[in-house]
LUMMIDREN-603877 format. One record per residue: residue number from 0; residue in three letters; x, y, z of N, C-alpha, C, CB in turn. Coordinates in nm, 2 decimals. Glycine has a CB too. Example, Ala and Ser with C-alpha at 12.3 -4.5 7.8 and 13.67 -1.06 7.14 Angstrom:
BEGIN
   i  aa    n.u    n.v    n.w   ca.u   ca.v   ca.w    c.u    c.v    c.w   cb.u   cb.v   cb.w
   0 Ala   1.32  -0.57   0.78   1.23  -0.45   0.78   1.32  -0.33   0.78   1.13  -0.45   0.90
   1 Ser   1.28  -0.22   0.71   1.37  -0.11   0.71   1.29   0.00   0.79   1.41  -0.06   0.57
END
This chain:
BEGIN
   i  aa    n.u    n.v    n.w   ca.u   ca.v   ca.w    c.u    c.v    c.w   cb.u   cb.v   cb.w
   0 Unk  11.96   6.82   7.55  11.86   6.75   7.64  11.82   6.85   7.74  11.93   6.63   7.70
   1 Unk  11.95   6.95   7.80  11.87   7.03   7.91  11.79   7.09   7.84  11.95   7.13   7.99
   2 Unk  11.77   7.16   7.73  11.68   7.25   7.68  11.54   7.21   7.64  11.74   7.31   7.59
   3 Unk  11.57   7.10   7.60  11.41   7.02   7.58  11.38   6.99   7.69  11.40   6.88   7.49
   4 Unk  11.43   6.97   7.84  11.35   6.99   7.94  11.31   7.11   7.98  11.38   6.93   8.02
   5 Unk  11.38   7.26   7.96  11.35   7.37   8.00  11.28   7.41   7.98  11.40   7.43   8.00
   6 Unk  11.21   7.39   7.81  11.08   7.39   7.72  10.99   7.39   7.78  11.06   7.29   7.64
   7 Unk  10.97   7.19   7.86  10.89   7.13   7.87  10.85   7.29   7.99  10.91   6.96   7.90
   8 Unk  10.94   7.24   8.07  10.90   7.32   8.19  10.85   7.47   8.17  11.03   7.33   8.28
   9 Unk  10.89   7.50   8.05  10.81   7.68   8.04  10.67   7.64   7.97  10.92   7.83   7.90
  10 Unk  10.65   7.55   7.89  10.52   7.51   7.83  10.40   7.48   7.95  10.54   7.37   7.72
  11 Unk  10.47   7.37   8.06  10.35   7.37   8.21  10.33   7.52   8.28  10.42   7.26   8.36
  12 Unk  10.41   7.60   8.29  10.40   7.71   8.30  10.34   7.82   8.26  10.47   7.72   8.29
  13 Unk  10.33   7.80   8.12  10.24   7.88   8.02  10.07   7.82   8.04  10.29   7.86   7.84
  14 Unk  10.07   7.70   8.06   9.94   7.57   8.06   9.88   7.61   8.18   9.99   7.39   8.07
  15 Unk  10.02   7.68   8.30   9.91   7.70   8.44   9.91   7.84   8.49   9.96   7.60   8.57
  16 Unk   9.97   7.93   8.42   9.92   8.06   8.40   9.77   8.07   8.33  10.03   8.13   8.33
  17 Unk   9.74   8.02   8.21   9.63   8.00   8.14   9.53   7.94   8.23   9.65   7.92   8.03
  18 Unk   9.52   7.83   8.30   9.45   7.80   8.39   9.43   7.92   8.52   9.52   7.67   8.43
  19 Unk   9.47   7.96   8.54   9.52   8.06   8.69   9.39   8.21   8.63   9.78   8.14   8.69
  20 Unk   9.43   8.19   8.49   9.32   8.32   8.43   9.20   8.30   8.42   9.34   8.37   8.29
  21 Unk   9.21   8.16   8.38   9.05   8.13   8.35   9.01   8.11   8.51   9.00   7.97   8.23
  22 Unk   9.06   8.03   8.57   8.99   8.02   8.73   8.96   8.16   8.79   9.09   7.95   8.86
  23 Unk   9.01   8.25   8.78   9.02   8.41   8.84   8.85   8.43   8.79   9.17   8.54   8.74
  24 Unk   8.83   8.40   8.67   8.70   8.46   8.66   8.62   8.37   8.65   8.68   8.54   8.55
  25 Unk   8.58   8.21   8.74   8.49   8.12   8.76   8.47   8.14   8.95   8.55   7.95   8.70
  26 Unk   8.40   8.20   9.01   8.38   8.22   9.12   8.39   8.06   9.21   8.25   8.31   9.11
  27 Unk   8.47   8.00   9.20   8.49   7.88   9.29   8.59   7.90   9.38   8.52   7.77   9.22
  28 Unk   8.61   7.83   9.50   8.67   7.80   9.60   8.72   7.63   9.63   8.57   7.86   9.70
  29 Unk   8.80   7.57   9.53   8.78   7.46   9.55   8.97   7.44   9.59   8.70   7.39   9.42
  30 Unk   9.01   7.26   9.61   9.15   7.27   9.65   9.27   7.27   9.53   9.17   7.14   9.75
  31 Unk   9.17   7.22   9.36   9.22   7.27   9.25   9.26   7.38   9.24   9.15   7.28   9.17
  32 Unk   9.18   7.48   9.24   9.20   7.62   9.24   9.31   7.71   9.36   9.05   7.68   9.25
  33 Unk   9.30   7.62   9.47   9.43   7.63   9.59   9.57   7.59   9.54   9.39   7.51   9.73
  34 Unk   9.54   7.49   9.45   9.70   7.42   9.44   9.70   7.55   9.30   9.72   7.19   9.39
  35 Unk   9.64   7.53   9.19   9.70   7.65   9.11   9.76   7.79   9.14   9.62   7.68   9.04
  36 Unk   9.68   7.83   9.27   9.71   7.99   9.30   9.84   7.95   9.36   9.61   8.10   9.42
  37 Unk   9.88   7.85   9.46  10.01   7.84   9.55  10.11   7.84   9.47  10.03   7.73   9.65
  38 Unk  10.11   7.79   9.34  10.20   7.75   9.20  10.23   7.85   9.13  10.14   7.66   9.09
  39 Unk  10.15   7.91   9.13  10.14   8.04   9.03  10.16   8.17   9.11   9.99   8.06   8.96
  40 Unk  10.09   8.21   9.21  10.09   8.32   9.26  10.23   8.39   9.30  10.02   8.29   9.36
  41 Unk  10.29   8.29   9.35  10.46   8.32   9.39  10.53   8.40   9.20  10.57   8.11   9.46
  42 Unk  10.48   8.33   9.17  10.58   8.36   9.04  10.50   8.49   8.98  10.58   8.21   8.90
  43 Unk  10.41   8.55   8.99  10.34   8.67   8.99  10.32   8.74   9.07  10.24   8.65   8.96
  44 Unk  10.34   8.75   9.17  10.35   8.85   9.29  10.50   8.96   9.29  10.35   8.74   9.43
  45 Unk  10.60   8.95   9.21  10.69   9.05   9.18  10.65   9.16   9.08  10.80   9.00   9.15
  46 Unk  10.55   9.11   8.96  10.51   9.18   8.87  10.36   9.25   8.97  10.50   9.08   8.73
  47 Unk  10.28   9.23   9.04  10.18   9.30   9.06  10.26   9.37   9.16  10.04   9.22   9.09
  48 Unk  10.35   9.36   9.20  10.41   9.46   9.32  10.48   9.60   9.26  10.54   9.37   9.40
  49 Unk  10.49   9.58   9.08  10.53   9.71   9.05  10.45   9.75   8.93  10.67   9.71   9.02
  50 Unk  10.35   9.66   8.89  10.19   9.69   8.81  10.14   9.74   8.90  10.08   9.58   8.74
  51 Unk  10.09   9.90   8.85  10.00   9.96   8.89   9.86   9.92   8.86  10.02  10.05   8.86
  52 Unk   9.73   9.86   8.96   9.61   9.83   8.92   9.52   9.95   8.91   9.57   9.73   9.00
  53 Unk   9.56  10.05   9.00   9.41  10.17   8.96   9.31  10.16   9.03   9.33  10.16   8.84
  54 Unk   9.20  10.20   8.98   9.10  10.20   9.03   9.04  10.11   8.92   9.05  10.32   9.06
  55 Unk   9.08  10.03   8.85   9.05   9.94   8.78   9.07   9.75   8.84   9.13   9.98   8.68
  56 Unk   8.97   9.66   8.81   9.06   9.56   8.83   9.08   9.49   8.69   9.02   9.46   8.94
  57 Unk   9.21   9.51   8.68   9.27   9.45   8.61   9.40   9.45   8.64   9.24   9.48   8.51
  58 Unk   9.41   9.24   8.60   9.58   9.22   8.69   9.62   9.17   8.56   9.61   9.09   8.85
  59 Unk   9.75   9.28   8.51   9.88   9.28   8.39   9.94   9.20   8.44   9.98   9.40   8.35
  60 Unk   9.95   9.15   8.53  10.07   9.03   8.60  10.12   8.93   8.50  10.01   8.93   8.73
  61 Unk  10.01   8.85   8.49   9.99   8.69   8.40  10.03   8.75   8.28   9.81   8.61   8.39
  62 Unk   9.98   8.82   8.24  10.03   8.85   8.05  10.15   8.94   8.10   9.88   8.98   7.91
  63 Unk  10.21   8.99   8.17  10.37   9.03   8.14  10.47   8.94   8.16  10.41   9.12   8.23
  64 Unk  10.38   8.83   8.23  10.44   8.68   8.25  10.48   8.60   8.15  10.37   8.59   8.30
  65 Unk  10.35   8.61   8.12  10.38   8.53   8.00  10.46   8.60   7.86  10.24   8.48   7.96
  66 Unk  10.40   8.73   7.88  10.53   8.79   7.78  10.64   8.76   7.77  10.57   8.90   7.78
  67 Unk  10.70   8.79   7.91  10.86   8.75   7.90  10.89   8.62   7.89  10.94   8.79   8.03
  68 Unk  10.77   8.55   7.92  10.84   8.38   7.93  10.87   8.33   7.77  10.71   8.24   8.01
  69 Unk  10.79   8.39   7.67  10.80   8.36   7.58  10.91   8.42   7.46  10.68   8.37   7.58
  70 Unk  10.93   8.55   7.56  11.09   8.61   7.50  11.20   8.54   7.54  11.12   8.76   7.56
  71 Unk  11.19   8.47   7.63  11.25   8.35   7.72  11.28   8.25   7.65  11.15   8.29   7.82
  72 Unk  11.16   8.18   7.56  11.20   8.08   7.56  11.24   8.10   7.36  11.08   7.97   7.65
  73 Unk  11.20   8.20   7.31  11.27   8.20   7.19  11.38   8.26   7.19  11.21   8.26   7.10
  74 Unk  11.41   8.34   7.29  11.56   8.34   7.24  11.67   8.21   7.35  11.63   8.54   7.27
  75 Unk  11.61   8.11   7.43  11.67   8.02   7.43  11.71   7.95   7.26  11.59   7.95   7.52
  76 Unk  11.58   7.93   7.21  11.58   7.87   7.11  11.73   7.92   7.02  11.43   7.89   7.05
  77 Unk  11.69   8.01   6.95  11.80   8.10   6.89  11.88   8.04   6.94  11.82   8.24   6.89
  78 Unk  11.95   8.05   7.09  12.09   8.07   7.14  12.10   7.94   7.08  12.13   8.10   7.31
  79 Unk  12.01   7.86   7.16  12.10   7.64   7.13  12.04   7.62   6.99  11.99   7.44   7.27
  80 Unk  11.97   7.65   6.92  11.96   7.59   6.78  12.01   7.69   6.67  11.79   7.55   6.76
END
């Protein structure tokens, strides 16, 4: 049971990282887009603190996120099943 809710909880996670990417590139200012960054941002702000951006913009944050969450959540899988 815990693990089928830990799931759930990395799948909203994955759902609002994905959201967080696509809003990044729709030029709005709205309180949607407030509540996603306050949700998200915290959980991405350790990885842009040691991604180097450049003289580029481009933020690795979200996809190293989601990398690991997904190394995360298969080898949960493995371990309980």
């Amino acid at each position: 049971m815990l693990i089928y809710i830990l799931l759930k909880i990395f799948d909203i996670l994955q759902i609002l990282i994905m959201i967080h990417i696509i809003l990044s590139w729709v030029p709005i200012n709205n309180d949607f887009k407030k509540l996603i960054d306050s949700i998200v941002n915290p959980m991405l702000k350790p990885f842009r603190a040691i991604l180097p951006i450049g003289g580029i913009y481009l933020d690795l944050a979200p996809i190293i996120f989601l990398l690991l969450l997904r190394i995360t959540i298969t080898t949960l899988i493995k371990f309980f099943y």
